[in-house]
Each structure stands twice: as C-alpha cells, then as structure tokens.
PAGUVO-585268 format. One record per residue (C-alpha): z, y negated, x negated. Coordinates in pm, whole numbers, plus 50000, padded with zeros to 5 digits. Example, Ala and Ser with C-alpha at 12.3 -4.5 7.8 and 13.67 -1.06 7.14 Angstrom:
507805045048770 507145010648633 
% end
This chain:
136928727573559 135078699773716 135278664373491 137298648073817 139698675073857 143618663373769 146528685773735 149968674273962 153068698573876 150388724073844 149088714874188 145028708574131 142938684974263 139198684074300 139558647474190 142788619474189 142058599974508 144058598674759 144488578375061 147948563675057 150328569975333 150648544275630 146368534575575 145088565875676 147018579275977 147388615575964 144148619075829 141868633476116 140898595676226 138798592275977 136958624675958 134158609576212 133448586475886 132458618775656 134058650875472 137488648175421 137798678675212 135788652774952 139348636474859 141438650574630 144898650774887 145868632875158 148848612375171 150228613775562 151648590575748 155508582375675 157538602075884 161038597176004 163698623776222 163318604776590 159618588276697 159848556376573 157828525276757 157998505276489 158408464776449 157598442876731 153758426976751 152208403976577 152938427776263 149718419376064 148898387875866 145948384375683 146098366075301 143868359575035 142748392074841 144998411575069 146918413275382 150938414475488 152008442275739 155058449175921 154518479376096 157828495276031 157158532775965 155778538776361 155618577176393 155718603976689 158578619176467 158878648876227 158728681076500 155858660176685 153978655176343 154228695376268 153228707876624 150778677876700 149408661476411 149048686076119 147018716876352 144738684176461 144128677776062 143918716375980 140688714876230 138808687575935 140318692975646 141248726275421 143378711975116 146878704475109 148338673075148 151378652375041 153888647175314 155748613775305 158648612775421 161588583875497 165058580775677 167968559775737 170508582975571 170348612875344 170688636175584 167628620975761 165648622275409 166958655175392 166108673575733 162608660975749 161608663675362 162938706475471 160988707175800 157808691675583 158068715575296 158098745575569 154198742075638 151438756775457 149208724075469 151968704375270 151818708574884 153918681774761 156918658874885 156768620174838 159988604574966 159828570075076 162648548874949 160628516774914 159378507375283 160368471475308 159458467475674 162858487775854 166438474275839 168898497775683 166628526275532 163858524975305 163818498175057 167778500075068 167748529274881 164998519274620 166758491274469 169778508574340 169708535074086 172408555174178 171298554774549 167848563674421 168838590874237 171648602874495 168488604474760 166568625874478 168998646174434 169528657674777 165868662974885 164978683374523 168418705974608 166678715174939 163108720474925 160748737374638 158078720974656 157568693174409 158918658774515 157268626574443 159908595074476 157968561874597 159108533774416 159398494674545 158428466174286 161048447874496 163588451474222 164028436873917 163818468373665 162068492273793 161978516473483 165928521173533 164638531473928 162188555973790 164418568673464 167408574973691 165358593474000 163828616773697 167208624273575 168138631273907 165418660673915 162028641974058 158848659573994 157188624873989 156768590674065 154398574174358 154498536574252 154388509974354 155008501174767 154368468174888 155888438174792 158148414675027 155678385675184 155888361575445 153388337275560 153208309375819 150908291776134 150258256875998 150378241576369 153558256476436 154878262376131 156348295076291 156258329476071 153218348676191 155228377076195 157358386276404 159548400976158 159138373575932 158428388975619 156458419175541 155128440675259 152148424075065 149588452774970 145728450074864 143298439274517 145958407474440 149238431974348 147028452474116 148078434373746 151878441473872 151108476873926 149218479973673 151938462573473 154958486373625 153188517573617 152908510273229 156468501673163 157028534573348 154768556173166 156448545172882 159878556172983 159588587373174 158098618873114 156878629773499 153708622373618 153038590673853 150268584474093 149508551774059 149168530674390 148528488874482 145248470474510 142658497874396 139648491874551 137388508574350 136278534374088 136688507073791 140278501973912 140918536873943 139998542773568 142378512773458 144968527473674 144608561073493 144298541473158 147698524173251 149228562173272 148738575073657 147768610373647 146638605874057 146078570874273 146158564174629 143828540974815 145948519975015 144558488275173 141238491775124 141108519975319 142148493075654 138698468775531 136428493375442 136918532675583 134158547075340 136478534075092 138088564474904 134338581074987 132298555774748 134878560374521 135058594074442 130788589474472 130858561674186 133268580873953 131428608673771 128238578573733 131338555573622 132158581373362 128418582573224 128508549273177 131768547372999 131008577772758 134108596872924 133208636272923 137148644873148 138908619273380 141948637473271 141628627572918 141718592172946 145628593873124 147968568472946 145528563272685 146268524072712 149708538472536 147938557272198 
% end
C-alpha cells in the first residue's frame, strides 16, 4: 500500500485529493495541464435533471484571500452529462470519480443520483444539499435536519453505491445536520460548501453581483472548516472529506489531522490549475519532513 493511499467505504485511492465539484468542470479541461489519473478522484461538476444556465452575469467577485461566486449549478443536465461529458473524461482519465449531484425536489435528487450510480466511471454519490447560489433547492434542504435526512434517505433507498451528503456551514449546528443525515443511512459527509457573501462597487455602491450574495470559498474559510469538520468528527462515525480553503499540502495534513479521511481542492484549483498537481507532488516530501511513515494514520489524530 502506497503511504498516500486512503480508504473511502472501501473505495481506494492512490492518494486523498480531489478536485471539488463546480472548480474543475467535468474534469477533461484540465488534462492539457498534466495526468489526471495523478489525483486520487475527481469530484464532477454538480448536476441537476434539466440543463441549467445558471445565475445571470456578473456572478464572480473577487475578495481578500478568496473570491464570491454565484454561478448557480450551470450544467448541460444529467442525460447530457452521461452521453457527453463522462465518454469525453473516460478518454484522460481511468479512475472513478464522485458524481455530485443536486435538485429542487426529492424526486429530482432522486432520478439523477439513479441515472449517476448507473455508470461504471462513478464510484461514489455526493448529494448536494448545500449550494447557496439557486432559489428553492440546494441550501434549502441543508439547513434542516429532518429535510436533510428525508433527502438521505431517499437517494441511499435507491442507489448502492455509497453516498456522500455535502454539508453547508450556513446553519447554526451543523453536527445535528451531519448526526441526523448519518442516521438517515449516509455513507459520509463532504463538508463544508461555501458560505453566504455579498460584496459591493464603492462608486455605486451597487452589489457586484447580480444575485447579490453568493457563496464565499478559498484560504480565508479554512479555520471554520477546520473548526466544523472537528465538531463533526467528534459526533459521527462516517468518514468526511474535508473541503474549504486548502491550498496546499500543509493544509491538507491539518485537514486530515482535524478528522477528514479525503479533501477536495476547491478554489485554488480557479487561481492556480497545477494546484491539486503540486500537492499531491509536495505530500510524500511533506511526510519526510514531518516523521509521518502513512497519511492514513494521522486521520482525527487532533481528537487522541
């Protein structure tokens, strides 16, 4: 076993990065950069029943240590994404990947998490119930437990493969979130999604966006993921791949410290697209340096 592999409901991978979904299209872009079959998964676009345009333009604002985005889950749609997108990805990469998925009503969540879980190149389910960007979906599932775990529920009754629930840190407990979509029969936890933003032109004093507020990703949300994937650790017993502001092998280890068995490489990946590259390059030196023989072994060991 090589000292970057990590185990995910028995699902191995080479090594725990992963670009997160919605900063790394559906992968293929960014095999003229290098090897894609260098990360350990790939986390696909979002995708949603109907092609989705997605939130009026402007839809990016740029902030200190990070950036606000508004995009609002734009995707050709679920049968486009199987007969279009994933034989285009199949060409560059050989692994399998983890299919996001989001809706505006379980039966949405539902059809596309089945249609997903039908192809070969998909080993693992992460359902989107934290998108803050899209009225009356997404994030309005995330902040209540019993909608959390009633969207769970549904998706785990009809597909096999494991499913990851992303969480929002748009809530104000997000351990009852994550305790009441394990009881509901997750496999695991993606955590966390953006956080609400908004920012404003200083001439006009206008929002920048056009849809006002957006989510807030990149290296200044990092201490409140690293803070919530904690708490979670503590009170759940599923794995969670740990996602917001990593930027770099040092945060990947403190992630993994903090309890995430996996990350994904979300922002980042839009400033620099050799990102998830020079990390998984800088790990095993990383691990020299620290006197760390297994990445594996150091998971939640903030916690002993």
């Amino acid at each position: 076993m090589g000292r970057l592999e990590v185990s995910l409901c028995g699902w191995k991978l080479d090594n725990p990065v992963i670009p997160a979904s919605g900063t790394f299209g559906f992968g293929y872009e960014f095999a003229q950069f290098y090897d894609l079959n260098q990360l350990g998964s790939i986390a696909l676009k979002g995708t949603t029943r109907e092609a989705r345009f997605g939130n009026p333009t402007p839809r990016i604002a740029e902030c200190d240590r990070g950036m606000i985005n508004a995009v609002g889950l734009q995707n050709p749609g679920v049968d486009q994404v199987i007969s279009k997108e994933l034989p285009r990805l199949k060409e560059v990469y050989q692994k399998k990947v983890i299919a996001n998925v989001s809706g505006f009503s379980l039966e949405e969540y539902v059809e596309c998490a089945q249609k997903m879980a039908a192809q070969d190149l998909v080993g693992l389910i992460e359902v989107n119930i934290s998108c803050p960007n899209v009225h009356h979906g997404g994030m309005s599932f995330g902040t209540d437990p019993k909608q959390a775990a009633k969207v769970t529920r549904a998706v785990k009754t009809a597909v096999s493969k494991p499913v990851f629930i992303k969480l929002t840190p748009n809530v104000t407990d997000i351990v009852a979130i994550a305790k009441a979509v394990e009881e509901a029969g997750a496999d695991g936890i993606s955590m966390i999604n953006t956080l609400l933003g908004a920012r404003f032109d200083l001439k006009t004093g206008k929002p920048i966006l056009a849809n006002i507020m957006g989510g807030f990703s990149g290296p200044a949300i990092k201490p409140i993921a690293l803070r919530m994937v904690y708490q979670v650790y503590e009170a759940v017993s599923i794995p969670i791949i740990g996602i917001g502001g990593l930027a770099s092998a040092e945060d990947v280890i403190e992630m993994m410290s903090a309890g995430a068995t996996a990350v994904q490489i979300g922002a980042e990946n839009c400033r620099n697209p050799y990102a998830c590259k020079k990390i998984i390059d800088r790990l095993p030196v990383l691990l020299d340096e620290l006197k760390i023989q297994n990445l594996k072994d150091i998971i939640g060991r903030s916690h002993s």
